[in-house]
Every structure is written in structure tokens, then in C-alpha cells.
C-alpha positions in Angstrom: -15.8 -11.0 8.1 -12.1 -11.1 6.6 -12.1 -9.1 3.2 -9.1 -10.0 0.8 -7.6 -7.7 -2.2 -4.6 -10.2 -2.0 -4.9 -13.2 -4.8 -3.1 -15.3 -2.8 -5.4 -15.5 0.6 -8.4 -17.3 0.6 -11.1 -15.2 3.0 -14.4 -14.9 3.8 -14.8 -12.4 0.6 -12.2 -11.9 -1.8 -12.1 -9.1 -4.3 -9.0 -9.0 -7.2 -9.4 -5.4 -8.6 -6.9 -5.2 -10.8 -7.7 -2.2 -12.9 -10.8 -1.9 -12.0 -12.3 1.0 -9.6 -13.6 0.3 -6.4 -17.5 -0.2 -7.0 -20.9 0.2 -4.2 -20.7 -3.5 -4.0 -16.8 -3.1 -3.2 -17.4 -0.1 -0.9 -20.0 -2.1 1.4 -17.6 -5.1 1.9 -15.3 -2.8 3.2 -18.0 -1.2 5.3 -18.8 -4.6 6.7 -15.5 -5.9 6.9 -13.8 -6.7 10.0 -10.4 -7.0 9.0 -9.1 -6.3 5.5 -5.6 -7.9 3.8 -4.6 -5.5 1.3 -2.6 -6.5 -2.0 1.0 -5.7 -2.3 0.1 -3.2 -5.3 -2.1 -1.3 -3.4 -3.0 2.4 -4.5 -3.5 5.2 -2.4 -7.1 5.4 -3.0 -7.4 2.0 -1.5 -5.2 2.3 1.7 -6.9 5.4 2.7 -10.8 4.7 2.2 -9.8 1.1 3.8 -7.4 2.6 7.1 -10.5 5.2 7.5 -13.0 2.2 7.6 -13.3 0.6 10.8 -11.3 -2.7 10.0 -8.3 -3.9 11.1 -5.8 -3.2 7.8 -3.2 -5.3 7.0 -0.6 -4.5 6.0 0.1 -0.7 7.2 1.0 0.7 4.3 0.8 4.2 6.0 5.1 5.2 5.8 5.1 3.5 2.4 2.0 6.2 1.4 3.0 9.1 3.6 6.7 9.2 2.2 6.7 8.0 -1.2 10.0 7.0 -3.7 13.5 7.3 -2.4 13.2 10.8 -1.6 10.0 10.0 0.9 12.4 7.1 2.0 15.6 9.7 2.7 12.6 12.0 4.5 11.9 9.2 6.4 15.4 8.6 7.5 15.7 12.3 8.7 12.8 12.0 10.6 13.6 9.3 12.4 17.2 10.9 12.8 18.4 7.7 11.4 21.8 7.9 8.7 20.5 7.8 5.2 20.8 4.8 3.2 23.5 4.6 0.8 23.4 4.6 -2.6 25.3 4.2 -5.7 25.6 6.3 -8.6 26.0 4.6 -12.0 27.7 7.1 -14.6 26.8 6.0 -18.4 29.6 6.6 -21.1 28.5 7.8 -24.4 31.9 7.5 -26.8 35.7 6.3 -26.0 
């Protein structure tokens, strides 16, 4: 069975959680699942009880969870012993 948390692919089962917690009924299609398209707002909680589950996960959402926010991303770099990205710094004027 293909499980869907994206709104835009049409599976076997599709759940749109919104802002809604994961519930038993939730849990079990997960548990029966053989793979499982996650949505591109996916939480934590949801990458992690799905990648433990034995489904195939798409997509691997494990860098984007492991190193969070542009300081995950610069860890990232450095791990990888790649040159950090660059960015620009936008200074605000208050006055003449």
C-alpha cells in the first residue's frame, strides 16, 4: 500500500493532516504502509515515526531535519568540507 500526506498525489490512502495530530487510525496506516510520500511541510514528529516505520519514505527529509535553519545548513557545509554559501547582509537605516 502507497500512503500519501501530500494533497497533490492521489494513493492508495491519503491523509491531509494539516493541524491535526497523528491519530491510531493514522499510526496503523503507517504501520501498514509500504511506501509513504510525505508533504513538503512535514514536521519532525512525522519524518521520524514514518523513516522508523518500515516503508520506503519519500522524500528524505533526514539533512533538512538533522541540520535545521541556515546555521544547520553552514554545519552542513563544514561537514561535507564544502565552501559556505554566500550570503548578503542587508543594513536598515533609521534617519538621514
Amino acid at each position: 500500500m502507497i500512503l500519501s500526506f501530500h494533497p497533490c498525489f492521489d494513493t492508495d490512502v491519503q491523509i491531509i493532516l494539516g493541524d491535526k495530530s497523528l491519530d491510531t487510525d493514522n499510526l496503523e496506516c503507517i504501520r501498514k504502509s509500504d511506501a509513504i510520500i510525505l508533504p513538503q511541510a512535514c514536521t519532525q514528529d512525522l519524518y521520524e515515526i514514518c523513516a522508523t516505520s518500515n516503508a520506503h519514505v519519500f522524500p528524505n527529509y533526514e539533512a533538512r531535519i538533522k541540520y535545521p535553519g541556515k546555521i544547520g545548513q553552514s554545519l552542513l557545509f563544514e561537514g561535507l568540507d564544502l565552501p559556505p554559501s554566500r550570503d548578503t547582509s542587508l543594513a536598515v537605516h533609521s534617519g538621514p
